[in-house]
Backbone as CSV, one residue per row, in Angstrom:
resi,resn,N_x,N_y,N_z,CA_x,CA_y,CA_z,C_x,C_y,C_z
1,UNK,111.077,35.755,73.501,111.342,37.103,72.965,110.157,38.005,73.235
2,UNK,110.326,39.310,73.979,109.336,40.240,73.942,108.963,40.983,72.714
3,UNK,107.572,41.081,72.722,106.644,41.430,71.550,106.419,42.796,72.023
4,UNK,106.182,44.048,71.025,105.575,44.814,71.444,103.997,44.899,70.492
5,UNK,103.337,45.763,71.197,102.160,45.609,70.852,102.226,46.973,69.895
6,UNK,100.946,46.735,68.682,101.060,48.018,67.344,100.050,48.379,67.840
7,UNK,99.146,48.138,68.517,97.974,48.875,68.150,97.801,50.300,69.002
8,UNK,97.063,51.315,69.227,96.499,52.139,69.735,96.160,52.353,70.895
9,UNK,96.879,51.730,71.660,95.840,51.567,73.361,97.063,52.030,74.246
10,UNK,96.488,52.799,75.047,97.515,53.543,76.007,98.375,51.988,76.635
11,UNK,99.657,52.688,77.244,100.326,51.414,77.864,100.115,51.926,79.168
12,UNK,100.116,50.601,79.682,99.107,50.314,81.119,100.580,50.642,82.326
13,UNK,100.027,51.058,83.147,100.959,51.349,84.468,101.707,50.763,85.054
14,UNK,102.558,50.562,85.465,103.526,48.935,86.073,102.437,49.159,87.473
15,UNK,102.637,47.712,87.849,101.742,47.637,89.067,102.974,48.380,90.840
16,UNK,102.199,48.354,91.140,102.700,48.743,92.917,103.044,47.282,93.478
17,UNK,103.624,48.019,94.741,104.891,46.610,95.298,103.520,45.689,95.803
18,UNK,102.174,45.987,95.789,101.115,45.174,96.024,100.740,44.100,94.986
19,UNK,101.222,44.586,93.999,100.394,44.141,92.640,99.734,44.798,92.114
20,UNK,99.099,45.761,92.329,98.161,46.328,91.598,98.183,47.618,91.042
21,UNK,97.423,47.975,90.139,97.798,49.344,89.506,97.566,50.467,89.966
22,UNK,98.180,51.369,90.515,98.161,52.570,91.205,96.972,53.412,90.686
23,UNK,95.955,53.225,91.816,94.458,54.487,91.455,95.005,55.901,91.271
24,UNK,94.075,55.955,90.469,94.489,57.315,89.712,93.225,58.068,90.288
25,UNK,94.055,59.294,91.048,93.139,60.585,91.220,91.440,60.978,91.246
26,UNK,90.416,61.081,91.902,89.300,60.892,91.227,89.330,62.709,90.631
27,UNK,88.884,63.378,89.516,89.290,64.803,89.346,88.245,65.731,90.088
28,UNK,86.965,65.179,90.322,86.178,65.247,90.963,85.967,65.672,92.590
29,UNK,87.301,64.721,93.177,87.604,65.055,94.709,87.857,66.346,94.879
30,UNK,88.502,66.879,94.296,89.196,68.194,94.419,87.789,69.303,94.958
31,UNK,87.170,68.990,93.720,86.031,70.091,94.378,85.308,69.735,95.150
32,UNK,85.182,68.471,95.698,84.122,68.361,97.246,84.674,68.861,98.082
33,UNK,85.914,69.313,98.238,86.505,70.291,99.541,85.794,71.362,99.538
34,UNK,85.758,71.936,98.150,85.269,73.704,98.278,83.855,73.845,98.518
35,UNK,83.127,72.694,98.137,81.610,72.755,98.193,81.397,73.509,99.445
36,UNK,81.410,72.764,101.220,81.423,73.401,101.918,80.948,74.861,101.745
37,UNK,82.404,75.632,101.337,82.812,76.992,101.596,81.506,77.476,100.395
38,UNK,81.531,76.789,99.286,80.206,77.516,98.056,79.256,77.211,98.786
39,UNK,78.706,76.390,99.399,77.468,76.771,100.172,76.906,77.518,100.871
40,UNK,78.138,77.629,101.668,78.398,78.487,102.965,77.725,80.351,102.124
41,UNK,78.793,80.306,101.195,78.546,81.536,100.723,77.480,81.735,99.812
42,UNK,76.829,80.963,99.344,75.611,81.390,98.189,74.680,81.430,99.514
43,UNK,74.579,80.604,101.026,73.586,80.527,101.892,73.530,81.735,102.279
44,UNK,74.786,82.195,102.581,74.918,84.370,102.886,74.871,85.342,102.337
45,UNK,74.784,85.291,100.629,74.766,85.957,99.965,73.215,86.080,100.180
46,UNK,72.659,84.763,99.892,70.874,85.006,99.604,70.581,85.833,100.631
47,UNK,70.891,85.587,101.680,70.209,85.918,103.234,70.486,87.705,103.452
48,UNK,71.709,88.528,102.654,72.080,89.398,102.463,71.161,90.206,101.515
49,UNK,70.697,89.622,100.552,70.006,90.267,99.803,68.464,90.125,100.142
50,UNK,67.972,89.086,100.932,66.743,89.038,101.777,66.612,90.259,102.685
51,UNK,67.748,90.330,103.456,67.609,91.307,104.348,67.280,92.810,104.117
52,UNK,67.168,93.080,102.805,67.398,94.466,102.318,65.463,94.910,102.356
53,UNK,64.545,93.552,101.642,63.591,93.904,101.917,62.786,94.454,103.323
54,UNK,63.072,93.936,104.750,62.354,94.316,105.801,63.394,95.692,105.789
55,UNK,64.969,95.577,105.697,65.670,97.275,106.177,64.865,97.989,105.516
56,UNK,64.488,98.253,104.116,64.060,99.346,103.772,62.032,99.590,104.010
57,UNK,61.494,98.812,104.513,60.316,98.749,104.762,60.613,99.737,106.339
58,UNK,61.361,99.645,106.957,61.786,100.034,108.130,62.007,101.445,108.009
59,UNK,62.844,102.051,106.818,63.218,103.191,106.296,61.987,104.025,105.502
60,UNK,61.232,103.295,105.155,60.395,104.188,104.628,59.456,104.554,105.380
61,UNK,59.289,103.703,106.806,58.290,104.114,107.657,59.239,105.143,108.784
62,UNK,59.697,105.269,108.526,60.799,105.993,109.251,61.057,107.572,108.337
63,UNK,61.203,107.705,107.314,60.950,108.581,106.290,59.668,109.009,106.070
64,UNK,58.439,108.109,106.370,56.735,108.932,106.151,56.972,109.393,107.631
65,UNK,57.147,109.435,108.287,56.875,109.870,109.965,56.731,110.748,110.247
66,UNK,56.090,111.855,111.008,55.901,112.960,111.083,57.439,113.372,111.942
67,UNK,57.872,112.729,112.195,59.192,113.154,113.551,60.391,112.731,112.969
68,UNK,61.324,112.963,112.093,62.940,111.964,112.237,63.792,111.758,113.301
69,UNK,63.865,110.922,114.008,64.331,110.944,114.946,66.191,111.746,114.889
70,UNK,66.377,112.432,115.832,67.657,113.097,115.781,69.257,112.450,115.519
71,UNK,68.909,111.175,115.573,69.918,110.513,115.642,70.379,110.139,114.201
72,UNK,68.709,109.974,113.186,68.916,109.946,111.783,69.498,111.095,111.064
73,UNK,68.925,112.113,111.802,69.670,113.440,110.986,70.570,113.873,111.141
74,UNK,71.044,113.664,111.954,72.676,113.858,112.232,73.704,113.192,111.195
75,UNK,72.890,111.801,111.433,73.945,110.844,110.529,73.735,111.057,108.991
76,UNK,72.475,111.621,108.735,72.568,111.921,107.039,73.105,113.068,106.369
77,UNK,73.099,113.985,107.753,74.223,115.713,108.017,75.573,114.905,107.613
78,UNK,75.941,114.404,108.271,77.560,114.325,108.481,78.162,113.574,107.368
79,UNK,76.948,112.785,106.601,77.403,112.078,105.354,77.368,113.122,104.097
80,UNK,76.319,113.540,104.125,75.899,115.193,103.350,77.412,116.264,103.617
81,UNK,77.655,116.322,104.721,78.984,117.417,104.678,80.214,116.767,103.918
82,UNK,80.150,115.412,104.700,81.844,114.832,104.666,81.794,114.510,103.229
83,UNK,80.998,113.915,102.516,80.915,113.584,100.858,81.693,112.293,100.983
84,UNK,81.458,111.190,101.455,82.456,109.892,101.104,82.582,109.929,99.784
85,UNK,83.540,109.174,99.516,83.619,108.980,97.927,82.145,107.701,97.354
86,UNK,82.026,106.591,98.177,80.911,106.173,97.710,79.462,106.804,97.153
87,UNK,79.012,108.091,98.017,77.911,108.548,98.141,78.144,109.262,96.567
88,UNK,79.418,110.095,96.357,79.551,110.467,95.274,79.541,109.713,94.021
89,UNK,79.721,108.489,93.957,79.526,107.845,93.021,78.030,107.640,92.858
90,UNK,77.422,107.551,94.027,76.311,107.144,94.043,75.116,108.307,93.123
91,UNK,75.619,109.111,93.352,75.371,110.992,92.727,75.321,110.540,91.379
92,UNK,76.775,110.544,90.808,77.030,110.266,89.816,76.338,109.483,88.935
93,UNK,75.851,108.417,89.078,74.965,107.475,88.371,73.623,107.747,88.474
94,UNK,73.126,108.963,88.794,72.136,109.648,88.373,70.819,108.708,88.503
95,UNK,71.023,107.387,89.374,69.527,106.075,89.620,68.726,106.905,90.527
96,UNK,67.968,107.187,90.494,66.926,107.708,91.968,65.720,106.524,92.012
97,UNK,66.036,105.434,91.637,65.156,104.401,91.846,64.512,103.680,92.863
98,UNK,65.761,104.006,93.814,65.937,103.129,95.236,65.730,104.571,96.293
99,UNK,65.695,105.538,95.536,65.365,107.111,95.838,63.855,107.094,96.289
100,UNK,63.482,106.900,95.419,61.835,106.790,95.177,61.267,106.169,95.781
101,UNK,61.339,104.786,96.537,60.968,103.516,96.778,61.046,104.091,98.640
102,UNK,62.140,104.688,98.835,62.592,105.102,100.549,61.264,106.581,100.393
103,UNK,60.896,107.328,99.443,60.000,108.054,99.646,58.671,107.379,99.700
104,UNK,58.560,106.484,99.235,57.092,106.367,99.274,56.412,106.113,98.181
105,UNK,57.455,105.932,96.922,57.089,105.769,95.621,56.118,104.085,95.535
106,UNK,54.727,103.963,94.942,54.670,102.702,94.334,55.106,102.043,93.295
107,UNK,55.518,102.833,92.257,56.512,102.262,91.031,57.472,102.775,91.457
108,UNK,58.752,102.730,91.668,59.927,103.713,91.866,60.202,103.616,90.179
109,UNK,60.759,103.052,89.410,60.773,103.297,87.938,60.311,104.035,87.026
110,UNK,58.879,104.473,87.384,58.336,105.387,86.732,57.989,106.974,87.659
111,UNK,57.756,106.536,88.878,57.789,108.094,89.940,59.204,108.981,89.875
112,UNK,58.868,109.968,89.674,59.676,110.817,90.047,60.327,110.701,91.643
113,UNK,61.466,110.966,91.920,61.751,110.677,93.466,61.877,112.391,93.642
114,UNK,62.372,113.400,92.422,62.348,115.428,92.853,60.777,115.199,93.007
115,UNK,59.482,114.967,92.451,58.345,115.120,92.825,57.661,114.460,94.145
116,UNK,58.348,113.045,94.578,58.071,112.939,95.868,58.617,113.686,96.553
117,UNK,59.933,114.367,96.722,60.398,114.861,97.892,59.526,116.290,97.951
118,UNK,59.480,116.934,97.128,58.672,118.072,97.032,56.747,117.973,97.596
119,UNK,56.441,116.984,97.541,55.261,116.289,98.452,55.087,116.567,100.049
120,UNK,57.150,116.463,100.012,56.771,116.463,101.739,57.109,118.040,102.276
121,UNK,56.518,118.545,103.454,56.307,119.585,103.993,57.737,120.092,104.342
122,UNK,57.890,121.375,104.387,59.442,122.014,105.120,59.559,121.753,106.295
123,UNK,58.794,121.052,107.173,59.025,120.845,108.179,59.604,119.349,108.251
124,UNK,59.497,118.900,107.091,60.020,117.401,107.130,61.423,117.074,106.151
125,UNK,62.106,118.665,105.814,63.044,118.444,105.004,64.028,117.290,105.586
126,UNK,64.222,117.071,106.785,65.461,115.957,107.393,64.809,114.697,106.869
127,UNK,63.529,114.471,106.669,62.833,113.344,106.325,63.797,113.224,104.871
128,UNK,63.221,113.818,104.020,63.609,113.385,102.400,65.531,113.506,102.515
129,UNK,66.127,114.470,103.539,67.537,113.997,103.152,68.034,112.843,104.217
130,UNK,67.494,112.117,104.856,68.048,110.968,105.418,67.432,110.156,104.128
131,UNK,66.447,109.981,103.245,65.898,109.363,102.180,66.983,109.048,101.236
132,UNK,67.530,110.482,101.185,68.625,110.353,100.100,70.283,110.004,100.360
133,UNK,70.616,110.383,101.657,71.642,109.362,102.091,71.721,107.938,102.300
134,UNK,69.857,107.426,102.811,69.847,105.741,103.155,70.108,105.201,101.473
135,UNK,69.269,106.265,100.950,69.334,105.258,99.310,70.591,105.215,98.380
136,UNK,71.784,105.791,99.586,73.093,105.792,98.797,73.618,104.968,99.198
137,UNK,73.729,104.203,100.489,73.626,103.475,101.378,73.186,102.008,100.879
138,UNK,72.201,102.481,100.819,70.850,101.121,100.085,71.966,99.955,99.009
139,UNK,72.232,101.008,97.866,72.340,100.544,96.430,74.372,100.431,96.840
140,UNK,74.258,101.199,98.034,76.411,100.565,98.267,76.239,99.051,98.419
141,UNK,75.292,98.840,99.095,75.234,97.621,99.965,74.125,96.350,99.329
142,UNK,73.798,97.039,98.186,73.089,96.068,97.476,73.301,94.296,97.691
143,UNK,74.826,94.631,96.810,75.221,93.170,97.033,76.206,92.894,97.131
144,UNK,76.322,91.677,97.843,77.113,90.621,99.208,78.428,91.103,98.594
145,UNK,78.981,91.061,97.139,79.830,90.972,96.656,80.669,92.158,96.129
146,UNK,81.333,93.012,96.179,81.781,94.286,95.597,83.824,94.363,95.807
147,UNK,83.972,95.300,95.154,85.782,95.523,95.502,85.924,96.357,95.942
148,UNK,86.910,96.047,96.922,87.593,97.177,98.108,88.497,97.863,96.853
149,UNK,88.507,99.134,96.957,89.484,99.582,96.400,90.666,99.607,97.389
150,UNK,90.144,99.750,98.517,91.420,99.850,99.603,92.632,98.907,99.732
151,UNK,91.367,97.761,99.469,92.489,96.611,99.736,92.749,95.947,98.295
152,UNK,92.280,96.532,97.352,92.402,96.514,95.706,92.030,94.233,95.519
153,UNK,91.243,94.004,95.927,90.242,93.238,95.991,88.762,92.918,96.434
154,UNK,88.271,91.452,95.859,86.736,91.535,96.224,86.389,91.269,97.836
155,UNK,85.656,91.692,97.867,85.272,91.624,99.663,83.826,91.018,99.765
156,UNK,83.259,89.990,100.637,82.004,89.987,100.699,81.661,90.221,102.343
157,UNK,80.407,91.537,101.778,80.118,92.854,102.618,79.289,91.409,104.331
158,UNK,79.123,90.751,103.967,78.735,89.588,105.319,79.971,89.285,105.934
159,UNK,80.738,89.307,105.627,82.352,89.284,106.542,82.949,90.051,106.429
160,UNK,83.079,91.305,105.827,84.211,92.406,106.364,83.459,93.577,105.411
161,UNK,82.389,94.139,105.838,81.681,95.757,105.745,82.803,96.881,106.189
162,UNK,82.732,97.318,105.371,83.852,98.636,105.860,83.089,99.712,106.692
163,UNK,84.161,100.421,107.733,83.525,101.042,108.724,82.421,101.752,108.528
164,UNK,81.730,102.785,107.231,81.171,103.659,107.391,79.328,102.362,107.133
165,UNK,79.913,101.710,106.164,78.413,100.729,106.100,77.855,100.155,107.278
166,UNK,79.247,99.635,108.109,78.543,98.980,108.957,78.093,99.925,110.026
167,UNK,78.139,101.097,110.316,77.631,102.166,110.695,76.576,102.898,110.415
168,UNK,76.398,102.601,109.265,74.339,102.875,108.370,74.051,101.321,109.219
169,UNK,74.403,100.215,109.266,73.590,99.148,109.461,73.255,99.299,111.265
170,UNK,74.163,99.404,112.019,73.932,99.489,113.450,72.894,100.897,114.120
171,UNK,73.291,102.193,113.105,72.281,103.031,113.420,70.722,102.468,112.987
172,UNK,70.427,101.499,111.731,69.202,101.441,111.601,68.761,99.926,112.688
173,UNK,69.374,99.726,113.448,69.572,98.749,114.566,69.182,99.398,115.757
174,UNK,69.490,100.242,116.083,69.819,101.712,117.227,68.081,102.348,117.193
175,UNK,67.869,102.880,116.026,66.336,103.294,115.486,65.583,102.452,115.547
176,UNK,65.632,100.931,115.287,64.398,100.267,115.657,64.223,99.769,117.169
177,UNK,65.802,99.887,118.322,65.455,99.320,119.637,64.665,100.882,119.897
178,UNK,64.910,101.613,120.095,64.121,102.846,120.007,62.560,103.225,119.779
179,UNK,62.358,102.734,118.365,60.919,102.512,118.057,60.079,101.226,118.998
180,UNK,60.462,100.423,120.113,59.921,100.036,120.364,60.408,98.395,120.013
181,UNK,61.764,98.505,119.586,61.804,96.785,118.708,61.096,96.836,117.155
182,UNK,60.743,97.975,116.437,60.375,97.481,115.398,61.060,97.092,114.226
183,UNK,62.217,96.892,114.735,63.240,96.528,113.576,64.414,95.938,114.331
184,UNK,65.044,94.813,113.969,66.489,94.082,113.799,67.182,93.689,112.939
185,UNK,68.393,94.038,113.104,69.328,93.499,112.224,68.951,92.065,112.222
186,UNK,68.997,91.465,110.879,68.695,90.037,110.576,70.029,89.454,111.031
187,UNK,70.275,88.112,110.907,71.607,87.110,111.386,72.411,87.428,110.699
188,UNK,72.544,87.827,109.394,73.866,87.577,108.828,73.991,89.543,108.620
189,UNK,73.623,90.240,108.883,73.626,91.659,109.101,74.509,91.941,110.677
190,UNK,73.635,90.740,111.688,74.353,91.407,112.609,75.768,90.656,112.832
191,UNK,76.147,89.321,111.992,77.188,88.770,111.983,78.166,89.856,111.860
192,UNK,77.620,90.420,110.261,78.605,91.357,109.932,79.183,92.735,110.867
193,UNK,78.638,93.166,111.854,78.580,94.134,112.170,79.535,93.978,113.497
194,UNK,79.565,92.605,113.825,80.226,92.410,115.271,81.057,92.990,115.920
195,UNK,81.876,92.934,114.970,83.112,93.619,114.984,83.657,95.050,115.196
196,UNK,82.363,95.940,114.827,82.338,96.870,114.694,81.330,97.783,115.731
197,UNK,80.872,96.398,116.721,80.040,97.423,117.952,81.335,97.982,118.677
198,UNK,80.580,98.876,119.603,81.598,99.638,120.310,81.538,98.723,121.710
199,UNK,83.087,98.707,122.310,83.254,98.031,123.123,82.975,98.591,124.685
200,UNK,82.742,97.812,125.239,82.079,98.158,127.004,83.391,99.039,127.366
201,UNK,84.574,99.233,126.920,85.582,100.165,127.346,85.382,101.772,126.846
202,UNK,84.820,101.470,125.556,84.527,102.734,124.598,83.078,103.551,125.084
């Protein structure tokens, strides 16, 4: 006669046509697939936000200069006329921190960025407004991670920069073969940008 058992203990699995009890799942496996891809991306994120220190060391020597080169002022004109909606936000939040820092500020936190620009001569007004378009620029592109409103999700700016960023990134690419090589897009800057050079047809 079969007995059943009273006590408390889970009932055990019928075995497989082997004999043995069917392994159960490790829950663990699941996420060694994604690791990969989280590496992948915390390795590009860092390298994204590395890169920001030499761009703007680049920009501020480019901003003290006695000369802006024509190619900068154009592009900080046409951002100045057209008003993207980013730049306007950028207005809006009233930071001149990253303002300050493209002038020449040693604290940007505590300098005024209206008293640096007023420092520099009328002959260098294109200087302080490419200052103030890069630093709208600067703080879009802060970090790796942000939402498209376009595509009403998150985007990370190392694989798909929308046209007008990756267009601040290739002009300050453009300005340093110019200067002589004193500036390159880092690896994962110019990853991003690939896509978006102009083609040997164009």
């Amino acid at each position: 006669m079969q007995s059943t058992s009273r006590c408390g203990t889970a009932p055990t699995r019928p075995p497989t046509a082997t004999g043995s009890a069917p392994r159960r799942r490790s829950p663990g496996r699941k996420r060694t697939r994604t690791r990969p891809r989280s590496a992948r991306t915390v390795a590009h994120n860092r390298a994204w936000k590395a890169a920001a220190g030499p761009r703007r060391e680049f920009i501020k020597r480019l901003v003290r200069g006695k000369a802006l080169p024509d190619e900068a002022r154009e592009f900080a004109q046409r951002i100045l006329l057209e008003l993207p909606r980013f730049y306007g936000k950028w207005a809006d939040k009233q930071r001149t921190e990253t303002l300050a820092l493209l002038l020449g500020a040693k604290d940007p936190g505590k300098e005024s960025a209206a008293d640096l620009a007023a420092s520099f001569p009328k002959s260098r007004l294109a200087n302080v407004l490419f200052a103030h378009v890069a630093a709208a620029f600067e703080d879009d592109i802060r970090e790796p991670k942000k939402f498209d409103t376009a595509q009403m999700t998150n985007v990370l700016l190392w694989e798909s920069p929308d046209p007008r960023q990756a267009s601040y990134l290739l002009l300050l690419e453009s300005l340093g073969q110019a200067d002589n090589g004193s500036y390159q897009l880092s690896e994962v800057e110019a990853q991003a940008v690939a896509r978006h050079r102009p083609t040997a047809a164009d």
